[in-house]
C-alpha positions as MATLAB code, in Angstrom:
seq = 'XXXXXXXXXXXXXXXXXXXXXXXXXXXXXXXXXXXXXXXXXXXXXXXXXXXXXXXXXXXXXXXXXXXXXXXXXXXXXXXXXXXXXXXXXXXXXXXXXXXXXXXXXXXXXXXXXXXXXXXXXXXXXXXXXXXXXXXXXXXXXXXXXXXXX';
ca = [
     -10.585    5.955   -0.303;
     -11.547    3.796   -3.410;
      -9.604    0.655   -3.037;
      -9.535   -0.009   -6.545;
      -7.834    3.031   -7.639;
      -5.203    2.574   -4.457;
      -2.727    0.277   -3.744;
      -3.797   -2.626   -1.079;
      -0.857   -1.089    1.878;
      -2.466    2.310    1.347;
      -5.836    1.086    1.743;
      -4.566   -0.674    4.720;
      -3.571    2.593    6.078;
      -6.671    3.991    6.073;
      -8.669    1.313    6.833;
     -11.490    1.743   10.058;
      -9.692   -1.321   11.790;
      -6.572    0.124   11.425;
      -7.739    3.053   12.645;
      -8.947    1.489   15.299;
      -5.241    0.020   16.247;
      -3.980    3.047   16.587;
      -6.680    4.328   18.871;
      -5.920    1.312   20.874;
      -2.156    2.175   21.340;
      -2.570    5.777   22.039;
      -5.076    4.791   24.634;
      -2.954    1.919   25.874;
       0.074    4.560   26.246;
      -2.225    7.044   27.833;
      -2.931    4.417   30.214;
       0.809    3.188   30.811;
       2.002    6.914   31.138;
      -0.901    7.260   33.861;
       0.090    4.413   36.001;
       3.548    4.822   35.538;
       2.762    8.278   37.260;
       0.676    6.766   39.966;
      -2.554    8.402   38.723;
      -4.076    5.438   37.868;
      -3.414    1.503   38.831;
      -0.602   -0.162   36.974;
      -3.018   -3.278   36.940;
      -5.502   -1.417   35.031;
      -2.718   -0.510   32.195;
      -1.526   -4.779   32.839;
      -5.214   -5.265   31.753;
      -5.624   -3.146   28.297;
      -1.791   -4.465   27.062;
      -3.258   -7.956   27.531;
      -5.237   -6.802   24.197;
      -2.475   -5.599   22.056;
      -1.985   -8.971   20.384;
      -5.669   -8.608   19.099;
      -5.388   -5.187   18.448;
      -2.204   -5.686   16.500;
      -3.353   -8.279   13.898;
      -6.306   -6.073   13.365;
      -8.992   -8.390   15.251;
     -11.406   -5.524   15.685;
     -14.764   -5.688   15.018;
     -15.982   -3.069   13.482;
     -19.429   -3.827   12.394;
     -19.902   -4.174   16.200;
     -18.063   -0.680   16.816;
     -20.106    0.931   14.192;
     -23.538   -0.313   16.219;
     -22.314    1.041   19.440;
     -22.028    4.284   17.587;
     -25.225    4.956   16.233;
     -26.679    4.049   19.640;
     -24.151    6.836   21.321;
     -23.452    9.413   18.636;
     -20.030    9.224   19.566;
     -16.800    7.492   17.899;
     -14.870    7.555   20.580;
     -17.042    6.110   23.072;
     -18.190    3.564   20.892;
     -14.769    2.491   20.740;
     -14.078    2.666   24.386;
     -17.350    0.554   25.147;
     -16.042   -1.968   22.911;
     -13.190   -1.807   23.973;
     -13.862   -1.914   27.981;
     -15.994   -5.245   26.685;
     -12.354   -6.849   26.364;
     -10.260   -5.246   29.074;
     -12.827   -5.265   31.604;
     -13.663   -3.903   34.959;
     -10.226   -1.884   34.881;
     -11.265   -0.142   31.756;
     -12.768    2.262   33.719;
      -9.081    3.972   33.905;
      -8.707    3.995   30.118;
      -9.092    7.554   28.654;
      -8.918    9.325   31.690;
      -7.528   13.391   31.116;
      -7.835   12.665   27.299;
     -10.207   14.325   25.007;
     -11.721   12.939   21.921;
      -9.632   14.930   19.968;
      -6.317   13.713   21.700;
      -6.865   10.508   19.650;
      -8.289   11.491   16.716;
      -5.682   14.211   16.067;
      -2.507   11.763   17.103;
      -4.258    9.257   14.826;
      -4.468   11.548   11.977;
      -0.588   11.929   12.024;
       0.186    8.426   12.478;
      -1.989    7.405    9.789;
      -0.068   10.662    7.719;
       3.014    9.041    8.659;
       2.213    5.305    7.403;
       1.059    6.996    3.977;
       4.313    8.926    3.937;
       6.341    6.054    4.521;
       4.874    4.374    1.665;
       4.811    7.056   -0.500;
       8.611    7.643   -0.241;
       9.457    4.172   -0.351;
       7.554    4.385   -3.686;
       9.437    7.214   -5.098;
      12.499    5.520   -4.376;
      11.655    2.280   -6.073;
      10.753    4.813   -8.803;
      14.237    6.755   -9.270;
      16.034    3.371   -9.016;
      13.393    2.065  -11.764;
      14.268    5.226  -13.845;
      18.593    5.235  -13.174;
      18.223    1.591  -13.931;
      16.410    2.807  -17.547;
      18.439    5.648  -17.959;
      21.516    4.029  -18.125;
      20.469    0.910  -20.460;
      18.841    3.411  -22.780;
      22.016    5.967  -22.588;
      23.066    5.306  -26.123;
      20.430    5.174  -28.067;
      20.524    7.682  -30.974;
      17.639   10.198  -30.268;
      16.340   13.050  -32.257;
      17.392   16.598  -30.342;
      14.679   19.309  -30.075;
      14.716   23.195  -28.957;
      12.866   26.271  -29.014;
      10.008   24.265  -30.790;
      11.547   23.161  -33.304;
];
């Protein structure tokens, strides 16, 4: 995405550390779900949540993400090696079951819904823009036209 042709919330959408926040959550519910079901400890789900504050304002460092990646050749991991760099020794329980595609695919349709969101709340500001018009304009004398004439 250009940002210069898009507005600034839809470039946030799409953004890598935004991205990246969502990868953290589905992760950190993965996680939560997991120990919740006994499959993994709940102290190791305690551990990534301590994050979310930093994941939610978008702290991420993604030049840093980026490097781990073209060491591994893998997103994903890169992300999770980062990403075990801040929860620590119980990060070892993070992604456990999931594939790579589990995230990217959920990611894909929360991203899908954020751009929805703001494309509808858009349209609406639009019709009310256009009633709004409609109405001042409604009696202004205005040439008719049919069949090309």
């Amino acid at each position: 995405m250009i940002p210069r042709y898009s507005r600034p919330d839809m470039v946030s959408v799409w953004e890598p550390a935004n991205k990246f926040r969502i990868w953290y959550l589905i992760e950190a519910h993965a996680t939560q779900a997991q120990a919740d079901l006994g499959t993994v400890p709940q102290r190791a789900a305690e551990a990534v949540w301590k994050v979310r504050e930093r994941m939610e304002a978008r702290d991420i460092d993604v030049a840093a993400i980026d490097e781990i990646e073209a060491e591994v050749k893998h997103d994903v991991i890169a992300f999770l090696t980062w990403l075990a760099g801040l929860v620590g020794e119980d990060s070892r329980f993070v992604h456990q079951g999931m594939t790579s595609s589990d995230v990217l695919d959920t990611t894909l349709a929360v991203q899908l819904k954020e751009a929805g969101a703001l494309l509808l709340a858009g349209s609406e500001r639009l019709l009310a823009a256009l009633k709004t018009r409609a109405h001042e304009l409604k009696d202004v004398p205005t040439i008719g036209r049919s069949h090309a004439i």
